[in-house]
Phi, psi and omega in degrees: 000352217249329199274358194238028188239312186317316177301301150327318156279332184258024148317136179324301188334295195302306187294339176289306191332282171320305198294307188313331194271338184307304175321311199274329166256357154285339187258320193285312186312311189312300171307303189303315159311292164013266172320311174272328163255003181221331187288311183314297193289342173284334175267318158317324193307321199292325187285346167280324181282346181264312199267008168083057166274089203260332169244124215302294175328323182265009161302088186200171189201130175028079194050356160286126202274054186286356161288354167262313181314292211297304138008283177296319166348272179353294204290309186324315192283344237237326189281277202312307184323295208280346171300300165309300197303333198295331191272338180272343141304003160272298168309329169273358178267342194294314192307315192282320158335275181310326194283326153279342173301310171336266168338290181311284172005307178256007162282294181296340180267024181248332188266314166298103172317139086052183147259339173277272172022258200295319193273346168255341141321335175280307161316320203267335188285272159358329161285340189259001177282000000 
């Protein structure tokens, strides 16, 4: 059981997992800063300021506390951007990946003869003899 748990934890999978996840929360912190110290407040700061708001927490109408929510919106739409561009740029090196396999690919079956080929080649050489 201890050899199948050893397998299992060190499969390629598992350990992309663990990276990804250490990462995706090291990245969160970063958005979350972001969002709470330099977006929120540029956006937030002037609707705090109208309404005589002095913390982000007391920003709210007829008792809903929506200044932390709109804050959490923020960080959300902010998480999804940058999560698009990261996949779309993977996806576009994967493409460019396949495009050059592609290419070797069609190099080598253009450079390489045939089995026909090679046998009239042979022929022909045998003829000129």
């Amino acid at each position: 059981m201890l050899k199948e748990f050893k397998e299992f934890i060190l499969r390629g999978n598992v350990i992309d997992l663990a990276v990804a996840v250490v990462i995706g929360a090291a990245f969160n912190a970063i958005v979350t800063s972001m969002v709470a110290d330099i977006i929120t407040p540029l956006i937030l700061n002037p609707i705090m300021e109208a309404m005589n708001a002095e913390n982000l927490n007391d920003v709210k109408w007829n008792g809903v506390l929506y200044g932390k929510f709109i804050a959490s919106v923020i960080n959300f739409i902010v998480v999804g951007f940058v999560l698009f561009m990261v996949v779309r740029t993977m996806n576009k090196m994967q493409n460019l990946k396949k495009k050059k396999e592609e290419v070797v690919e069609e190099e080598a079956t253009v450079a390489a003869p045939t089995r026909e080929e090679e046998l009239l080649a042979e022929i022909r050489d045998l003829l000129k003899k």
